[in-house]
C-alpha positions in Angstrom: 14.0 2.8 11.2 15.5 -0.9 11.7 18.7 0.0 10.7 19.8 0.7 14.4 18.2 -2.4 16.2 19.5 -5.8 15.4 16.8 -8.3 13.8 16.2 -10.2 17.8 16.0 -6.4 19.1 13.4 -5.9 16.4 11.5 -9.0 16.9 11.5 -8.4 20.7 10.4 -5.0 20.3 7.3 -6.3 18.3 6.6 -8.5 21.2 6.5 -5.8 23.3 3.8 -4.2 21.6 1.7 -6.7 21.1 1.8 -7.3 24.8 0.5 -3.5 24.8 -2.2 -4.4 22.1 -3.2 -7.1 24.1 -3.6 -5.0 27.4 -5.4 -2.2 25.4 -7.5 -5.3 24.1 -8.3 -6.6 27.7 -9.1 -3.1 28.5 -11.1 -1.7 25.5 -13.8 -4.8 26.2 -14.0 -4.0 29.7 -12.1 -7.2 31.3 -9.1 -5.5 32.8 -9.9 -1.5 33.2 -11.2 1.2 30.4 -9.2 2.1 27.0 -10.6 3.9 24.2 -10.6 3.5 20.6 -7.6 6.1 20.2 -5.3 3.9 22.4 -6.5 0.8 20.7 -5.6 2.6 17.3 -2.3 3.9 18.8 -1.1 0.1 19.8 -1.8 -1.3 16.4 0.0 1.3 14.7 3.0 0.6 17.2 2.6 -3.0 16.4 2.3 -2.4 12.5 5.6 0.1 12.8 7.5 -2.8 14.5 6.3 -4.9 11.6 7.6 -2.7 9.1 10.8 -2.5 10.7 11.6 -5.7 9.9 10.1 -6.2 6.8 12.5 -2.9 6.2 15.6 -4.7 7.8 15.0 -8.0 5.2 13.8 -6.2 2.3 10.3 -7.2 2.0 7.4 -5.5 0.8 4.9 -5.2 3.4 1.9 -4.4 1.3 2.8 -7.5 -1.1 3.6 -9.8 2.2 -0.1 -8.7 3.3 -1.6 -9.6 -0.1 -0.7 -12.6 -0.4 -2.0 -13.7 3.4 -5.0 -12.5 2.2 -5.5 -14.4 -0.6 -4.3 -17.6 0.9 -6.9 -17.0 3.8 -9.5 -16.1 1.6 -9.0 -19.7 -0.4 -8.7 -21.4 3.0 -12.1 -20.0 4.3 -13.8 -19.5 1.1 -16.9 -21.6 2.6 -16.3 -21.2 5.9 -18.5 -18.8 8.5 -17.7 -16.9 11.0 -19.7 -15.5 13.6 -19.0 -11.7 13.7 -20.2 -9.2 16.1 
């Protein structure tokens, strides 16, 4: 799907949504109206599709892009905690 949108279209699309997931954010905890978990769900997949538009567009592998973040986080914070809800 990022064949019709050049890359700064793409990258300002992605920008877009995350402004979205952050307002679905802002409302899902109750600091700037009421969202669910469905529109949560439905702004990270929008963000996640912009994502893989450009991944698509430069010929990288999302899932092997993703792995390797992963592993270099979990190095970085091997001993590190975190306080989780």
């Amino acid at each position: 799907m990022g064949g019709y949108w050049s890359p700064f279209q793409m990258l300002a699309a992605l920008v877009e949504e995350v402004g979205e997931l952050a307002d679905a954010m802002l409302a899902f905890e109750g600091v700037k109206g009421r969202a669910d978990k469905a529109t949560m769900e439905e702004e990270l997949g929008d963000v996640l599709f912009a994502l893989a538009c450009i991944a698509n567009f430069y010929g990288f592998d999302m899932e092997e892009a993703l792995s390797k973040s992963v592993e270099k986080y979990r190095k970085r914070d091997l001993n590190r905690r975190f306080d989780v809800r």
